[in-house]
N, C-alpha and C positions, 0 to 999 in steps of 0.2 A: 317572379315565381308563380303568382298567381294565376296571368298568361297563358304560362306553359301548361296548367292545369288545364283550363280554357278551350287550349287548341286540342291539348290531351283527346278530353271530352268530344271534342268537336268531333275530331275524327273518326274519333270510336264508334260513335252516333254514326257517321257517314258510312261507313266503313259495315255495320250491321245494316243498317237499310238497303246499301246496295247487295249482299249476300240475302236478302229479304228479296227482294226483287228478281233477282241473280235465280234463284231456287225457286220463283212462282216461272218466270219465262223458261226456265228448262226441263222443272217437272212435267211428266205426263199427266194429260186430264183424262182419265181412263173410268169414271164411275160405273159402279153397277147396282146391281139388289141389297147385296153384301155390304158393300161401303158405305150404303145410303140410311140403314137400319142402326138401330140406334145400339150403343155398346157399352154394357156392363164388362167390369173387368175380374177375372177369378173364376171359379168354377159356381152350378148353381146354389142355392143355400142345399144343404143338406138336413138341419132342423128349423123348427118354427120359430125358434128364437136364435139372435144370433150372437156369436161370440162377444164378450167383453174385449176391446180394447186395452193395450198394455197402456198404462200412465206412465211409463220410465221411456215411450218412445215421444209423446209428447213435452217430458222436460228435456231429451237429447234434441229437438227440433227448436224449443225456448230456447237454452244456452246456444244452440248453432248462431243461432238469428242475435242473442247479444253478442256473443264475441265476433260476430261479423261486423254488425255495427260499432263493437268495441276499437276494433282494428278501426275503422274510416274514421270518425271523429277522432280517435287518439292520434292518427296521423296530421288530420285537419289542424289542429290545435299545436301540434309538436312544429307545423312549420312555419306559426307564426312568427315564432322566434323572438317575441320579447318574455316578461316575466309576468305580467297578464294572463297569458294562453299557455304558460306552462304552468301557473298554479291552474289552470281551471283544468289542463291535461290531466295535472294531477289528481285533483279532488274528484274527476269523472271518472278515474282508471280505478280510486279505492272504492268509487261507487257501483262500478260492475265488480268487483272483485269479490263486494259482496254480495250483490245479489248472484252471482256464481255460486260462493258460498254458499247462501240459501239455497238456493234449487238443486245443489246437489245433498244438502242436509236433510232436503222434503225427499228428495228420491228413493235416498239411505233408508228414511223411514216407512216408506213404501214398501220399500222391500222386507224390510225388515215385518212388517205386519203380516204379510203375505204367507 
């Protein structure tokens, strides 16, 4: 099982490098003035000071990033398939569940203050 994980990897690796590759030998190398100059993104500031950032877009980027890594190790663990790695599946699935919990509990109160 492991293996197939292995060659999974392998390929996928293979498989992005040559689309890497693939895309620098067929893009045009066309630079100019424009291209060359360095690039802020958005329009210019408008006042001296600038806007406060939302904190509920920063806990929605938190939670992305654990239940992503939530998903790959819960799977890692689920296939080891004795009862070793499914107690440690388990004890790491109540342990994002809550820090879920929590960051949506801190969010709640964010807004709530607001």
């Amino acid at each position: 099982m492991i293996e197939t994980f292995f060659l999974f990897a392998f390929w996928v690796s293979v498989a992005v490098f040559l689309l890497y590759f693939l895309g620098i030998a067929l893009a045009p190398y066309a630079p100019n003035k424009i291209k060359n100059e360095h690039f802020e993104c958005g329009l210019p500031a408008s006042a001296s000071t600038p806007k406060k950032a939302n904190f509920g877009f920063f806990i929605y980027a938190i939670m992305f990033i654990v239940a992503d890594m939530t998903v790959l190790f819960f799977a890692l663990f689920v296939y080891g398939m004795d009862k070793h790695s499914i107690k440690i599946a388990a004890l790491f699935a109540l342990i994002m569940a809550i820090a879920i919990a929590l960051a949506t509990r801190e969010l709640d109160i964010r807004e709530k203050l607001k």
